[in-house]
Backbone as JSON, one array per atom type, in Angstrom:
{
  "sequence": "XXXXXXXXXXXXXXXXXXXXXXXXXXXXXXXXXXXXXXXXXXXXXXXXXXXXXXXXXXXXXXXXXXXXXXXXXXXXXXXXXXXXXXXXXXXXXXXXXXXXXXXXXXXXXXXXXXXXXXXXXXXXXXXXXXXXXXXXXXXXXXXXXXXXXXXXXXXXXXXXXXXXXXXXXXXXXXXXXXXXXXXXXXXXXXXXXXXX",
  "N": [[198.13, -11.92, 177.01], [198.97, -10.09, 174.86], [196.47, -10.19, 173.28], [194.64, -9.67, 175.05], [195.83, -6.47, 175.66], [195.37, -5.48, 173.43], [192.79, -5.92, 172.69], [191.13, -4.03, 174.45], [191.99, -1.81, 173.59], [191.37, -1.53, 171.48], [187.93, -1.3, 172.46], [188.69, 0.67, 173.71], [188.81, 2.83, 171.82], [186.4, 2.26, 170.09], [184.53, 3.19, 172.08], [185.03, 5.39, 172.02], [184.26, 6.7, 169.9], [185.94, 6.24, 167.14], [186.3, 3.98, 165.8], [184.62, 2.14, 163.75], [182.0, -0.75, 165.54], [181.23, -2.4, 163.82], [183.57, -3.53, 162.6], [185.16, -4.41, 164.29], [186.4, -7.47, 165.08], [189.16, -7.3, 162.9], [189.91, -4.59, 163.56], [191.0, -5.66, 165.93], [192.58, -7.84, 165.7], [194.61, -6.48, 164.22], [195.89, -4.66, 165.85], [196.6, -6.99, 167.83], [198.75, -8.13, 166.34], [200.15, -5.74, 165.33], [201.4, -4.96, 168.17], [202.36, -7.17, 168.76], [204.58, -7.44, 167.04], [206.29, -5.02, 168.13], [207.17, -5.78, 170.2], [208.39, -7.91, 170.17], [210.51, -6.96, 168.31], [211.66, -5.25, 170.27], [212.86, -6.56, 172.55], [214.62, -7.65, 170.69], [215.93, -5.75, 170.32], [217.15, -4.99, 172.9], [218.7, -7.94, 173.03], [220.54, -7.42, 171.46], [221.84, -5.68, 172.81], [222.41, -6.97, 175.04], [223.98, -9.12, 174.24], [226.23, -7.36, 172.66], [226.11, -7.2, 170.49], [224.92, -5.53, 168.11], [225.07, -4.87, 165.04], [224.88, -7.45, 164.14], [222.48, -8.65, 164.8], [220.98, -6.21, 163.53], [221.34, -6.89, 161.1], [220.35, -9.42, 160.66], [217.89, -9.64, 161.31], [217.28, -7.61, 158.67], [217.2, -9.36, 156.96], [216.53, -12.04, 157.53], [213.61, -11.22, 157.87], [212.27, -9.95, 155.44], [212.45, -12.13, 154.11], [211.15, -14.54, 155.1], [208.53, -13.49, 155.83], [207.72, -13.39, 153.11], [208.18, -16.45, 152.56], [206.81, -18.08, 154.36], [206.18, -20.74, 156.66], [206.71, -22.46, 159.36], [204.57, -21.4, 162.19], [203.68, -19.67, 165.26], [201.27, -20.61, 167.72], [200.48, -19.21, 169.37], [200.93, -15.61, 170.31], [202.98, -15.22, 172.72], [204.4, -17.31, 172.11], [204.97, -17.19, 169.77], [206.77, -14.98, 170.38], [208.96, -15.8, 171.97], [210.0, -17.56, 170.45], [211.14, -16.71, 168.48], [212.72, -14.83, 169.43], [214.51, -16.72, 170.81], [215.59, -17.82, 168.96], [217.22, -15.63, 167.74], [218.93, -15.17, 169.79], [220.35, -17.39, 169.71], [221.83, -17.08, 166.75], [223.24, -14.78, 167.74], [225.38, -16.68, 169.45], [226.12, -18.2, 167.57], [226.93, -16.66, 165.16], [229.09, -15.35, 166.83], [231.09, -17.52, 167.28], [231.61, -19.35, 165.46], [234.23, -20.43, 162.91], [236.65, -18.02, 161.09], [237.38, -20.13, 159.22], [235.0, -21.97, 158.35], [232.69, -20.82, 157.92], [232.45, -20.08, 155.2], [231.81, -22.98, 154.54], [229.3, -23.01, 156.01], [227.18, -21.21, 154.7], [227.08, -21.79, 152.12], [226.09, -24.01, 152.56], [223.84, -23.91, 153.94], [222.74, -21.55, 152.65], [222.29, -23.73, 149.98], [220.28, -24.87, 151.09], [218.18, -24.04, 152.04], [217.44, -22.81, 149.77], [217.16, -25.11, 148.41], [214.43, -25.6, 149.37], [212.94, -23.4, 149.25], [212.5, -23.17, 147.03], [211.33, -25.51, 146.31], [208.98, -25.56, 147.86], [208.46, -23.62, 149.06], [205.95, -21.04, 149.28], [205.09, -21.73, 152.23], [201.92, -22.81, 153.94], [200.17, -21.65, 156.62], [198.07, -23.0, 159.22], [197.28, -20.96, 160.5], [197.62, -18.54, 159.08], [196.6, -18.49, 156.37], [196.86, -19.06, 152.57], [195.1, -17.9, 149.65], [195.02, -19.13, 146.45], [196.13, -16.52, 144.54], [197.86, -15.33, 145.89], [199.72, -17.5, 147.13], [201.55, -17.65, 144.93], [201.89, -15.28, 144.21], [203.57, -14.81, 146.45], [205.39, -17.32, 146.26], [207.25, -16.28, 144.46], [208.59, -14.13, 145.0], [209.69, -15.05, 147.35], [211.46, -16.39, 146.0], [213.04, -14.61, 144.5], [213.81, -12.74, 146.99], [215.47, -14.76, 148.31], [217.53, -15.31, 146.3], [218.46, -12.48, 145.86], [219.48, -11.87, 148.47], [221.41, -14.26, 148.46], [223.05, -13.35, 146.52], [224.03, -11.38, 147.75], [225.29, -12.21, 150.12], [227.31, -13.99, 148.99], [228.95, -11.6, 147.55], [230.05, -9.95, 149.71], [230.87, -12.54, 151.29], [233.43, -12.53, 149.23], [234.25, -9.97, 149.36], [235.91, -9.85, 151.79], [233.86, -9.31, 153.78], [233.16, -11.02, 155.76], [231.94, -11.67, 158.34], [229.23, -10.8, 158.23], [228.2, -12.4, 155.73], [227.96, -14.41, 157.12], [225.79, -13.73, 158.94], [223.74, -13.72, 157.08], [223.96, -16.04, 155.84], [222.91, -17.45, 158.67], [220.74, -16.62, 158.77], [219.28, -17.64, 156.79], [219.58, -20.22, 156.99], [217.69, -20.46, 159.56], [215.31, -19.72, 158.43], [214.74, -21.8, 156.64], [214.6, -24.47, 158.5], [212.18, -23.16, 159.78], [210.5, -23.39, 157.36], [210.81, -26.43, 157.45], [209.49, -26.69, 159.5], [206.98, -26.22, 159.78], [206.29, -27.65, 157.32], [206.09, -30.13, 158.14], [204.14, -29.61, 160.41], [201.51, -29.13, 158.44], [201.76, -31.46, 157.6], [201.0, -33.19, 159.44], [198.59, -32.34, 161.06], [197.18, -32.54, 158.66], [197.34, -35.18, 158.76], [195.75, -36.08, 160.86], [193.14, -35.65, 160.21]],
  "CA": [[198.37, -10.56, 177.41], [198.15, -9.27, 173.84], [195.0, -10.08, 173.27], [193.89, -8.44, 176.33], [195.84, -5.35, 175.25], [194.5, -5.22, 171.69], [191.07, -5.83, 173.05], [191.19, -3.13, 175.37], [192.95, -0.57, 172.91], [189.94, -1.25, 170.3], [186.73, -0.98, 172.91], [188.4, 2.4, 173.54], [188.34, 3.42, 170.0], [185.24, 2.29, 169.62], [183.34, 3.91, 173.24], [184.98, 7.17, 171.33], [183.9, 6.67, 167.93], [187.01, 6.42, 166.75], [186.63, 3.11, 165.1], [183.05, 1.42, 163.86], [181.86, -1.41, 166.02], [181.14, -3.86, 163.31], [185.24, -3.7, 162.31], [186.11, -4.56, 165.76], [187.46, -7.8, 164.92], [189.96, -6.86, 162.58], [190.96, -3.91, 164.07], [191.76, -6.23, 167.24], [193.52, -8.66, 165.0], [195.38, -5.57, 163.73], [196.45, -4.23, 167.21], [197.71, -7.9, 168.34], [199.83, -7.74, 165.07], [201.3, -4.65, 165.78], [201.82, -5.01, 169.47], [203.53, -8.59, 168.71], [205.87, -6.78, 166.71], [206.4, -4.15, 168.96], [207.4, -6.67, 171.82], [209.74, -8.41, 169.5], [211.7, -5.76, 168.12], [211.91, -4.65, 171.59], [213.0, -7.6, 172.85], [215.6, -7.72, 169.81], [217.03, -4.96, 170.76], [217.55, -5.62, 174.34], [219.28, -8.77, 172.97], [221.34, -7.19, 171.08], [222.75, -5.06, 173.98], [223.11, -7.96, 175.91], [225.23, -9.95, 173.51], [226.8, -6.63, 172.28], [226.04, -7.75, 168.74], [224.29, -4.11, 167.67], [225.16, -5.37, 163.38], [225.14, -8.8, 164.06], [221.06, -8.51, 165.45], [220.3, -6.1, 162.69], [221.79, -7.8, 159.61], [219.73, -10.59, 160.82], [216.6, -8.98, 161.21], [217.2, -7.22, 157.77], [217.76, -10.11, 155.8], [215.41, -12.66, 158.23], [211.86, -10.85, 158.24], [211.31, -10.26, 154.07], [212.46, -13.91, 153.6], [210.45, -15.27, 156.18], [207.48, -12.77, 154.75], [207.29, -13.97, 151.74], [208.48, -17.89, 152.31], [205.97, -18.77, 154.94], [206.65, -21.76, 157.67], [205.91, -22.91, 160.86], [204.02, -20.21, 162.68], [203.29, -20.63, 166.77], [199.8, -20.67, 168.14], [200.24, -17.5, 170.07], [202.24, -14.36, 170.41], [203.62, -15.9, 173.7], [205.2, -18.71, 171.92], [206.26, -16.72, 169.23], [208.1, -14.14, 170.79], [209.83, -16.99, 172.49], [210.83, -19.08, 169.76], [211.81, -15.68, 167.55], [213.94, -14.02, 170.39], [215.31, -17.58, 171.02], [216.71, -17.8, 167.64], [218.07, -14.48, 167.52], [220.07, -15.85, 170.67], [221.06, -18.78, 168.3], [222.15, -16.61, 165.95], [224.27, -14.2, 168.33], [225.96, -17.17, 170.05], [227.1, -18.73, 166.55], [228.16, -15.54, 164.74], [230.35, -15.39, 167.45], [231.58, -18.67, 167.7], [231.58, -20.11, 163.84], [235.28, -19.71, 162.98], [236.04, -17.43, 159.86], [237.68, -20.85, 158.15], [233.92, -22.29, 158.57], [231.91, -19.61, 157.47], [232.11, -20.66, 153.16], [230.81, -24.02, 154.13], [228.16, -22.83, 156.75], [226.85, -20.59, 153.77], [227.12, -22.72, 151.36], [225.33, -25.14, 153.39], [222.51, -23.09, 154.25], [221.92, -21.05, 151.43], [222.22, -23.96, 149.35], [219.64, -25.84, 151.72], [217.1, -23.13, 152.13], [216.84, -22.21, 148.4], [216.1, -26.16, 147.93], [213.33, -25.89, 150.41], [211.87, -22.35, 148.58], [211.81, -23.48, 145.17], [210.48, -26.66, 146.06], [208.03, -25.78, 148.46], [207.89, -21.72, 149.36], [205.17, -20.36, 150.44], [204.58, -23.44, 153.69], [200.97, -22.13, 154.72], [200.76, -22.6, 158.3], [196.72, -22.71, 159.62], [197.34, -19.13, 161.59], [198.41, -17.97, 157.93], [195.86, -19.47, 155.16], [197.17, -17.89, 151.78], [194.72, -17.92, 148.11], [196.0, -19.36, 145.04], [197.17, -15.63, 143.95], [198.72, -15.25, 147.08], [200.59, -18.41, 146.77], [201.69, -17.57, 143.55], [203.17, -13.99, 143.96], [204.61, -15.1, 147.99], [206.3, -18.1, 146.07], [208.02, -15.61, 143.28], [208.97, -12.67, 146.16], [210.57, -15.7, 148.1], [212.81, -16.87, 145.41], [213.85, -13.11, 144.26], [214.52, -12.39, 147.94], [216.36, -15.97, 148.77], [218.37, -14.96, 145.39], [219.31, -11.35, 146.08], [220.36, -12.2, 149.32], [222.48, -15.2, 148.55], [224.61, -12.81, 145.83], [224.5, -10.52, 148.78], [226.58, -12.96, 151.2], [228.58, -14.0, 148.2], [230.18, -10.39, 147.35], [230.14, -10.06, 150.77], [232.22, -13.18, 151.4], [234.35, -12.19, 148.27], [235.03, -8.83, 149.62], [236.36, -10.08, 153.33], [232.96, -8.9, 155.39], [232.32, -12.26, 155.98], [230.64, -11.81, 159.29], [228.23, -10.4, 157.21], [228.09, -13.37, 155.08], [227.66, -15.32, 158.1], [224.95, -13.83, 159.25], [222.88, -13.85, 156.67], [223.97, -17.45, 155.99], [222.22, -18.06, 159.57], [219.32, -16.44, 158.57], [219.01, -18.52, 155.3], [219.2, -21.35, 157.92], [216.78, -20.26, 160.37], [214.26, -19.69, 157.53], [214.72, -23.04, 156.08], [214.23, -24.78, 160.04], [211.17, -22.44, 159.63], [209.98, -24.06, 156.21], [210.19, -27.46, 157.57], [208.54, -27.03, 160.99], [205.52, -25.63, 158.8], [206.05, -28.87, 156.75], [205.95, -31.28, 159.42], [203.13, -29.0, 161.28], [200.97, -29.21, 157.95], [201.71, -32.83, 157.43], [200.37, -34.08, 161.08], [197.17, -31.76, 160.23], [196.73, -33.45, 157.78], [196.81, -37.09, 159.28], [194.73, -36.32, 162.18], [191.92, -35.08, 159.58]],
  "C": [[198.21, -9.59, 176.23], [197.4, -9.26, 173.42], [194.15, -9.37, 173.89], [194.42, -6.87, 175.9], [195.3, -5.0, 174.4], [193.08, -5.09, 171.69], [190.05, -4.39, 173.33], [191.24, -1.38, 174.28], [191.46, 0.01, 171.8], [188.77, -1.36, 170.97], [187.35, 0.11, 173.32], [188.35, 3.26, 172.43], [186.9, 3.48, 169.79], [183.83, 3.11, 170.63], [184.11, 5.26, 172.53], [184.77, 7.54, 170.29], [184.8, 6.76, 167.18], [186.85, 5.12, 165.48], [184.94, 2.77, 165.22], [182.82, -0.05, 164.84], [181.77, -2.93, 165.01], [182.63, -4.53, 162.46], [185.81, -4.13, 163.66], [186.94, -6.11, 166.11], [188.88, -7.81, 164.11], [190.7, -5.79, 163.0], [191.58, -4.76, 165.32], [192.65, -7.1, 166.48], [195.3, -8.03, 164.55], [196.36, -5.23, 164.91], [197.35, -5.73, 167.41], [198.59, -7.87, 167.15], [201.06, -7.1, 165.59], [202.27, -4.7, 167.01], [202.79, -6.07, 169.59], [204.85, -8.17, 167.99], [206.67, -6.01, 167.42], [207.26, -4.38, 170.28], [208.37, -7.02, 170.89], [210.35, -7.55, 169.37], [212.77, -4.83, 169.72], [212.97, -5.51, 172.34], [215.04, -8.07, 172.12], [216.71, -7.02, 169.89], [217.52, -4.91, 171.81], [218.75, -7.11, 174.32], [220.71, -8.29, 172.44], [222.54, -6.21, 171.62], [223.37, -5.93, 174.82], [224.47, -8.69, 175.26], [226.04, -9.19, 172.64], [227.21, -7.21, 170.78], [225.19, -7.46, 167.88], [223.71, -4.79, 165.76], [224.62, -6.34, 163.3], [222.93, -9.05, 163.87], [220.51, -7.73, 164.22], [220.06, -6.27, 161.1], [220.89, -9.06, 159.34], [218.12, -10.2, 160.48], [216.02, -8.61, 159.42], [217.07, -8.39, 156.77], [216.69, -11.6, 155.94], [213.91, -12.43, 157.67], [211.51, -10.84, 156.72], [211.33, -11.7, 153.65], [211.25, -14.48, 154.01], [209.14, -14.83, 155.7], [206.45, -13.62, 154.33], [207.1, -15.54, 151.41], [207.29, -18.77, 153.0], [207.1, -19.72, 155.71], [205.89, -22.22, 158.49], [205.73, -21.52, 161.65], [203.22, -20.75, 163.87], [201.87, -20.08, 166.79], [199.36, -19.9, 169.14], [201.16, -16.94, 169.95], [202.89, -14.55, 171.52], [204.81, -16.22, 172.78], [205.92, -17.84, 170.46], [207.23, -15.62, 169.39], [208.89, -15.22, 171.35], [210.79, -17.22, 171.94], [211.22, -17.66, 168.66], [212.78, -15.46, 168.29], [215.08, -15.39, 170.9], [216.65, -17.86, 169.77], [217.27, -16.7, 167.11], [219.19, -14.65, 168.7], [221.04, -16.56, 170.39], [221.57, -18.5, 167.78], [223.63, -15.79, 166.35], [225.36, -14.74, 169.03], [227.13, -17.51, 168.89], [228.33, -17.96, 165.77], [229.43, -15.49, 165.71], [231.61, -16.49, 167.45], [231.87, -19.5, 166.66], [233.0, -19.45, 163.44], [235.9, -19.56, 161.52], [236.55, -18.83, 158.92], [236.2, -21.81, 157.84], [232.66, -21.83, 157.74], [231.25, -19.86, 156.12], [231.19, -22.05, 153.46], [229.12, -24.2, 155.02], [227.09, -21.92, 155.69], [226.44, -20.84, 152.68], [225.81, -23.85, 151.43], [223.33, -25.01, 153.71], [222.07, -22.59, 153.54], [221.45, -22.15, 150.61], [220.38, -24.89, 150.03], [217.93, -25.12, 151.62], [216.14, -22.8, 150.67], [216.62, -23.44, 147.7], [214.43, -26.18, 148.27], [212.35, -24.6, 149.62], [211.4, -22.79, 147.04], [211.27, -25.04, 145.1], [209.36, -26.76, 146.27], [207.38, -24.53, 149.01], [206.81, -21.51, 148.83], [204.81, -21.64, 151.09], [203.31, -22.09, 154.16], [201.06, -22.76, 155.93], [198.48, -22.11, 158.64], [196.09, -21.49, 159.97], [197.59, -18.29, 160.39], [197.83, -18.71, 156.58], [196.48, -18.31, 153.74], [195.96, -18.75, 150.63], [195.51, -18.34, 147.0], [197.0, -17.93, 144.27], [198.51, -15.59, 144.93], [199.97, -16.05, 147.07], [201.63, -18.12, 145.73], [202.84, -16.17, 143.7], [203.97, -14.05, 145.18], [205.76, -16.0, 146.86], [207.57, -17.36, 145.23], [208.8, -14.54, 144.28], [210.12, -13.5, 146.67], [211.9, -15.84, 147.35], [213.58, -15.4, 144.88], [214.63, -12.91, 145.7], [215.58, -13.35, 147.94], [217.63, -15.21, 147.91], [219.41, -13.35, 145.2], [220.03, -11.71, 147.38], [221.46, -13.13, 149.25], [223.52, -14.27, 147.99], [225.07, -11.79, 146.88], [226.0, -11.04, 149.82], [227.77, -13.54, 150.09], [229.52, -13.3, 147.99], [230.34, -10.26, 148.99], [231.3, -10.73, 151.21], [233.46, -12.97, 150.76], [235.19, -11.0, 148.38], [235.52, -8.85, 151.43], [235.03, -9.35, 153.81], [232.77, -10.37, 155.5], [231.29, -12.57, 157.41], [229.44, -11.41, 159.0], [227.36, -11.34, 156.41], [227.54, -14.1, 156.06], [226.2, -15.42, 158.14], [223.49, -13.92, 158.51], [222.91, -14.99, 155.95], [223.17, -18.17, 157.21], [220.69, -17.41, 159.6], [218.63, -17.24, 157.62], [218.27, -20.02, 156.52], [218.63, -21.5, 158.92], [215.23, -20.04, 159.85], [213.83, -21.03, 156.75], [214.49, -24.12, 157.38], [212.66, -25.04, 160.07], [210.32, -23.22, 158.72], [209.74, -25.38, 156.53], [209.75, -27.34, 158.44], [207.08, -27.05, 160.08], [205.12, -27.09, 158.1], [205.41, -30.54, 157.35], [204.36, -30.9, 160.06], [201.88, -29.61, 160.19], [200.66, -30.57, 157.59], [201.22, -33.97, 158.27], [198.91, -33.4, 161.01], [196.72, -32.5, 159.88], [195.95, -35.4, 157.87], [195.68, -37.25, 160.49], [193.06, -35.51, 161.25], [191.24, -35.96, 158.89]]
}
């Protein structure tokens, strides 16, 4: 369906001269991009009405999307499947915050940060096929990842230290939804591999 929109969006650009014809796959590449975002966020926020968890949804988001960025992973094989499996784990996310109880919290954090920031400095940037990166590329994603991973962790630390800890939480379950992320990619790249 976003393909078809994106398609659509850029042969009217282009029957108005708006856009050159021999750019017309990138700008369509560009459009499904956008539009996949567009649907998520949408999506995100709709969730976050539902499970009346306004902070919870955008603490996640905030702290989620540069990690994720920069770290690479497992990445689905359409914009279907990954609005799906994004909006699913923002579900994941809104059920636990709720439900993770605050004596929990230090070792879910703990747990996750400590797990995630094995997985970046061992292995950050996971190219995924849909997502080929260049040796520079590699190189300045892998350095972005570990700055982000690292500001964020002291983030949920003062955080925890100054009682927000749902705060802490949640960007303890982002740590651990990014690290999930890192090995699907691992696994994904590693079956690639054997069937080649």
């Amino acid at each position: 369906m976003i393909e078809k929109l994106a398609k659509s969006l850029v042969a009217w650009q282009i029957k108005n001269e708006y856009l050159k014809p021999a750019d017309q796959n990138l700008y369509q590449y560009g459009f499904e991009l956008l539009i996949g975002q567009a649907v998520n966020l949408l999506i995100a926020c709709l969730l976050a009405i539902i499970f009346q968890a306004y902070v919870t949804v955008f603490l996640f988001l905030a702290t989620f999307i540069p990690l994720r960025s920069f770290a690479g992973g497992h990445h689905a094989d359409s914009h279907e499947v990954c609005t799906i499996v994004s909006n699913l784990i923002i579900c994941a996310v809104c059920i636990l915050a709720g439900r993770i109880p605050d004596g929990a919290i230090l070792a879910v954090n703990l747990a996750s940060g400590a797990l995630c920031g094995i997985f970046i400095f061992l292995f950050a940037p996971v190219e995924d096929h849909n997502k080929p990166l260049d040796e520079k590329e590699r190189t300045r994603y892998g350095r972005y990842s570990k700055v982000i991973w690292g500001i964020e962790t002291l983030i949920w630390i003062g955080c925890y230290m100054f009682r927000m800890r749902n705060i802490s939480l949640v960007i303890g379950l982002a740590h651990m939804a990014v690290m999930v992320l890192l090995c699907g990619g691992l696994i994904k790249r590693r079956s690639e591999r054997r069937l080649l």
